[in-house]
Each structure stands twice: as C-alpha cells, then as structure tokens.
Residue, then its C-alpha position, 0 to 999 in steps of 0.5 A: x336423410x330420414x325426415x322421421x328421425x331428430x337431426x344431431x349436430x355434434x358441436x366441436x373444434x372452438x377456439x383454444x389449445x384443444x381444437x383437434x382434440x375436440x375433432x377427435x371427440x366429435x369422431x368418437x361422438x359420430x361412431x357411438x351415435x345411435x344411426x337407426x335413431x338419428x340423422x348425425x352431423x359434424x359441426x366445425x366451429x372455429x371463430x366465425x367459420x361455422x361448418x357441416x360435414x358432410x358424408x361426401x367429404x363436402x363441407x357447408x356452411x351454418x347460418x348462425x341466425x338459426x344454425x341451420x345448413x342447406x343441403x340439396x337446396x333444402x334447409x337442414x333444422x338441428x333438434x338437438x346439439x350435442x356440444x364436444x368443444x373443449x375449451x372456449x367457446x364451448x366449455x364456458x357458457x358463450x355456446x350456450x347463451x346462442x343455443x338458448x337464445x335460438x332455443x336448441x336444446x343441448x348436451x350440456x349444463x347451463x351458461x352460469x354453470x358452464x361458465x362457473x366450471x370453466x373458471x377453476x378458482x371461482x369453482x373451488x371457491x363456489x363449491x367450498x362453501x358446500x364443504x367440497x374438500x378443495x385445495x388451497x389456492x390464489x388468483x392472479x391476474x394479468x399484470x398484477x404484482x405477486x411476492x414468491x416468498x409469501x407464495x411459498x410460504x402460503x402454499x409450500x412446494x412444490x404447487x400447481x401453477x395452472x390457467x384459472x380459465x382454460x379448458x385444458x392441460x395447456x400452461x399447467x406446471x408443478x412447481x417445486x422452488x420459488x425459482x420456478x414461479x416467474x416462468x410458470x406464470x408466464x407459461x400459464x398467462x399465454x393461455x389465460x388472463x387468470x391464473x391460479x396457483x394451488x396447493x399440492x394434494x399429494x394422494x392417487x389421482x381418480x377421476x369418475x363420470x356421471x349423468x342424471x335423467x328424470x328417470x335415474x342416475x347413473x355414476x360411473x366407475x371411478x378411473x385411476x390416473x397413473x402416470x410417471x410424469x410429474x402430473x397428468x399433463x398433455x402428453x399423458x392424457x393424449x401421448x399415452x404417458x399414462x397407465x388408466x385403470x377402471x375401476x379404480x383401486x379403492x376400497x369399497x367404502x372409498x369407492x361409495x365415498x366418491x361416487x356419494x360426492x359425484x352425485x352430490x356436487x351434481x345435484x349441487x351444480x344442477x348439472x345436465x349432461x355426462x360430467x366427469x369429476x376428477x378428484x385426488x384421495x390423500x390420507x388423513x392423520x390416522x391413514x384414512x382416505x379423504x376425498x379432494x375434488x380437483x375440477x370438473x369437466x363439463x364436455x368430458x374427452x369422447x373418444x374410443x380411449x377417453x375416460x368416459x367410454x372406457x367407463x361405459x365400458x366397465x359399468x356394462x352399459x353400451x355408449x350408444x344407449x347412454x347417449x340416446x339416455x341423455x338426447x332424449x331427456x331434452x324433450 
C-alpha cells in the first residue's frame, strides 16, 4: 500500500432490500477508481458486522471508534468515504452523522438532506414549496385508518402506492382499482412504517445525473426509461426488462428545461456528490412538455450498466476523472 496516496473506503451492503445491489455498485466504484491516485478499499457494512476486503480475498474488521482497520499489525486511517449504500443505513443520513462526528469527509450530501431525500413525501412536500412540479400525494402511517373511495377520489386510478422511506424499488405498486389498495399498502408497509400513495404522472420517464464542485457544474445527459412493465420497477431496473436510451429523446428546448431544474433543485438542496433526479415530462393542454420531478436519488447505482456511467459515457467524460472531481473536492 503506497502511504503518499489517500485511502478510500467505498462504503456499501447496509441493511435494506438492496444489500447486494450496493455490492455490485462497490464492484463498479473499485473498477472506476483512479488506482495511480488512491489506495481503494471495500467496506461491507451490514448491522454491526463492519468489514474490509481485502486484495488476498481475507476480510478484517472496522473499528467503528475510528473506522480504521489493521492491516499487517499496522492500523489503516480512511481519508475519504465514498458511501455506495442503498437504502438504510446509508441513504438516510444515519451514515453520515458517524462520519461527521469521526470527521471523514464523504460522497454525499448532508444528514438533513440524505434524510430529507430518503423520505419521499417530506421531499416532495419541502421541494414544492420552490415550485418543483411534484404529484399528488398522502402519507400514511402504520396503523392508521384510510377510506379507499375518498383515495380514489383524491387521486383517480390507477396511482402509486410506494414505501415513503425506502431506498429502493421494494414494495412500490401501481394501482389501478380501489380493490388493489389493501394489498398494495401491506406490500408497501413490509418495507416501510410510512407509505405514500401518489397520483399518476402519465408522460415519458427520464432520469438525469449531476454533480457540482467549487470549480464547475457538470449536468449529465438525461437517460430515457423505456419499459413494458407496468413501471420502472426491480426487475426492469435490475432484470434488464428495460429499454435505456442516453440522451433522452427530448427536444432540445426540454432537454435545457430538464437540466435547468436539475441544477436548480441541487442548488436548492445544497447537495454534494453525483445525484440523479429522476423526472417524468407530461403534456400540458396545449401539447407542451411539462417537467415533474419524481425523486432523488442521493447514492445513484455505479454499476458498469447503471444510469450514471452510462452517462459519463454519453457526455465524453472518463469516470475515472469524475470521481477524482468529486474526492478531491472534499479537501
């Protein structure tokens, strides 16, 4: 290990749905990485086992006091985290309150945002008040009591019924009678003590990735999401039951639309990092485009397929010096 290099912890598995999914991101995070600048590492985390793996194939514990390891007797200090979690507990600020209180500087936004953005209705809510174009939507809690003609009513069918605080594509349904709402919400509520039922955006799904330094912004092309599933569920975002087109087929005036309230709404969050924002564009009366943003998604998929490098891609940038952009930012 070179001592004149910084150490990076890539930072995944937690504790939701999408443990092995965020394995597979940390794969694609260590292949991207920048090996001449940096000594790169693989942090398992899951409940309180905390893990390094190492080049041999051995693993070796963090010692969260300082999230340092030994390595040939010696201990190991990370400069920097880059946090791949999706879901809990790294997508939702709890990873980011430890790392501050240690003081390692990391990929991400901030615990107020991580935790804002992990919650989808508080998000919508918050980003509304900016004039954000968001859907419809109700929260309901575990427990509580709901009417399904005043639901349909309110929203029409079909509608999404989704976990309000989830990382992932687990326990989302479209439904599209009243009859689908009881099982729905017990789907929803196995992932999640929240759940959100939203209205439906009917238009072309597009989701658009972007990061920010002291020094410049760089806004991604916009990937269209086309899928013969009811929606962009697990199995199209994992299974390949999807058709992924960068750039999107917009219209160029659209297209400066979108990225326009990408770079607004991250200036708005004060984000930090590579964020993806996924939106769906409807018509409006008259036939013109209207841009409804849908979530946020603060530890975007890494993998050599994912969004994000197929974007990197498209824009003619090489991963590796976008990931260099945002470490050294930190410092």
């Amino acid at each position: 290990m070179d001592s004149s290099k910084r150490n990076i912890a890539i930072v995944c598995g937690g504790d939701s749905s999408e443990h092995d999914v965020s394995l597979r991101s940390a794969q694609g995070l260590y292949s991207f990485f920048d090996k001449q600048k940096y000594n790169v590492f693989i942090v398992d985390v899951k409940g309180t086992d905390w893990h390094v793996h190492l080049d041999s194939g051995a693993t070796v514990a963090i010692d969260k006091n300082d999230f340092s390891f030994k390595l040939d007797g010696k201990s190991v200090f990370f400069d920097y985290a880059y946090i791949t979690i999706h879901g809990q507990p790294g997508e939702n600020g709890v990873m980011q309150g430890y790392f501050d209180l240690i003081h390692l500087p990391y990929s991400t936004s901030g615990v107020l945002v991580e935790a804002m953005t992990f919650d989808k209705y508080v998000l919508n809510n918050y980003l509304r008040g900016f004039g954000v174009r968001v859907a419809d939507s109700m929260l309901l809690r575990r427990g509580e009591e709901y009417d399904e003609a005043k639901i349909e009513a309110r929203f029409g069918m079909p509608c999404f019924v989704k976990p309000a605080a989830d990382g992932s594509s687990f326990g989302v349904s479209k439904v599209k009678n009243a009859d689908q709402l009881a099982p729905a919400l017990r789907k929803a509520f196995m992932e999640s003590d929240e759940v959100m039922i939203e209205g439906f955006l009917n238009g072309v799904e597009i989701s658009q990735g972007i990061y920010k330094t002291r020094e410049k912004m760089v806004v991604f092309p916009a990937t269209e999401v086309v899928t013969k599933n009811e929606f962009f569920d697990y199995d199209a975002k994992y299974n390949g039951q999807v058709q992924e087109i960068t750039p999107a087929r917009l219209s160029k005036e659209t297209a400066d639309k979108v990225a326009a309230e990408t770079s607004r709404i991250y200036d708005i969050l004060h984000a930090n990092g590579i964020i993806r924002i996924d939106y769906i564009i409807s018509k409006d009366a008259e036939g013109n485009d209207v841009v409804n943003m849908l979530e946020i998604n603060t530890t975007p998929g890494m993998t050599v397929t994912s969004f994000i490098p197929q974007q990197v891609r498209a824009a003619g940038l090489d991963i590796k010096d976008v990931l260099s952009d945002i470490v050294e930012n930190q410092f």
